[in-house]
C-alpha positions in Angstrom: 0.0 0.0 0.0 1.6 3.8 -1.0 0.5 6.7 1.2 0.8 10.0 -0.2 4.1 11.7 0.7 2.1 14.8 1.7 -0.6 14.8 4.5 -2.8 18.4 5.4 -3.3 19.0 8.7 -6.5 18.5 10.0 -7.4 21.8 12.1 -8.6 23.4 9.7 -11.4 21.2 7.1 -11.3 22.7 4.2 -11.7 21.2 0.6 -8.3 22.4 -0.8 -5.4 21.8 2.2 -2.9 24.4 2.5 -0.8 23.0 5.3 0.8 19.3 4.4 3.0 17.7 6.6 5.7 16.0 4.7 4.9 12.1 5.7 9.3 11.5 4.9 10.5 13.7 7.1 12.8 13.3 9.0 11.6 12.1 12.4 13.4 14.7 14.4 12.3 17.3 12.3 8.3 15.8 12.9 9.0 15.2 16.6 10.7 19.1 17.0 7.3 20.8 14.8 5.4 18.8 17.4 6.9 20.1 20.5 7.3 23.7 19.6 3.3 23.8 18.9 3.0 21.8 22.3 5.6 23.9 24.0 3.4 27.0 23.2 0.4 25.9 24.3 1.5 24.5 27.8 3.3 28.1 28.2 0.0 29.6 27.0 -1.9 28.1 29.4 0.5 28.0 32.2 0.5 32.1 31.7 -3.4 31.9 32.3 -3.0 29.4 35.2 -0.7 31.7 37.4 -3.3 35.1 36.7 -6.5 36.3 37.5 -9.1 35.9 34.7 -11.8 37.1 35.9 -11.5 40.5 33.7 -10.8 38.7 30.5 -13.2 39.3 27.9 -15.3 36.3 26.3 -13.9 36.9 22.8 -10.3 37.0 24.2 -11.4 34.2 26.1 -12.5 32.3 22.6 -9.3 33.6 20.6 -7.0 32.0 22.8 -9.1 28.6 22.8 -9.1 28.9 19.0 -5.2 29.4 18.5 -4.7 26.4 21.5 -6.9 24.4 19.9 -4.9 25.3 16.1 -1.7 24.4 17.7 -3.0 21.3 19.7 -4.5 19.8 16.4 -1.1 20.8 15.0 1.0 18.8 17.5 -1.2 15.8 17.3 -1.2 15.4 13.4 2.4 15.4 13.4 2.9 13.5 16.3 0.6 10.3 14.1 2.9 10.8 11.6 5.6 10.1 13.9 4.2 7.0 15.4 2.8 5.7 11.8 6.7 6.1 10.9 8.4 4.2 13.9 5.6 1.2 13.6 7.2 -1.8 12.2 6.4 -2.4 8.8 
């Protein structure tokens, strides 16, 4: 079975991807792109964590959710590319 060297990332469905992860990477390149989006969340959130939110504003509030949720979605596509590459064939 041939995969397609390219896969789009899935955050974002639309019918004409503009974001492919490159499934031939090389795996510390896939495992570094996956930790800088997971990096920046965690210090995202640990930022919130250590403040008062009560003042925020809801669409604040819902930006920030939308750009975590972006880089989570990130992190986790190229993380299964990572594990679909060290399976055993």
């Amino acid at each position: 079975m041939t995969y397609p060297p390219f896969i789009p990332l899935t955050a974002i469905d639309c019918t004409i991807p503009a974001l492919l992860i490159d499934r031939n990477a090389p795996l510390d390149v896939l495992h570094a792109n996956a930790i800088a989006r997971i990096l920046a969340v965690t210090q995202l959130m640990e930022m919130f964590s250590s403040r008062e939110v009560q003042e925020a504003d809801s669409v604040d509030l819902k930006h920030v959710a939308t750009v975590a949720t972006l880089l989570l979605r990130d992190g986790c596509d190229l993380l299964d590319v990572l594990g679909w590459r060290l399976r055993p064939a």
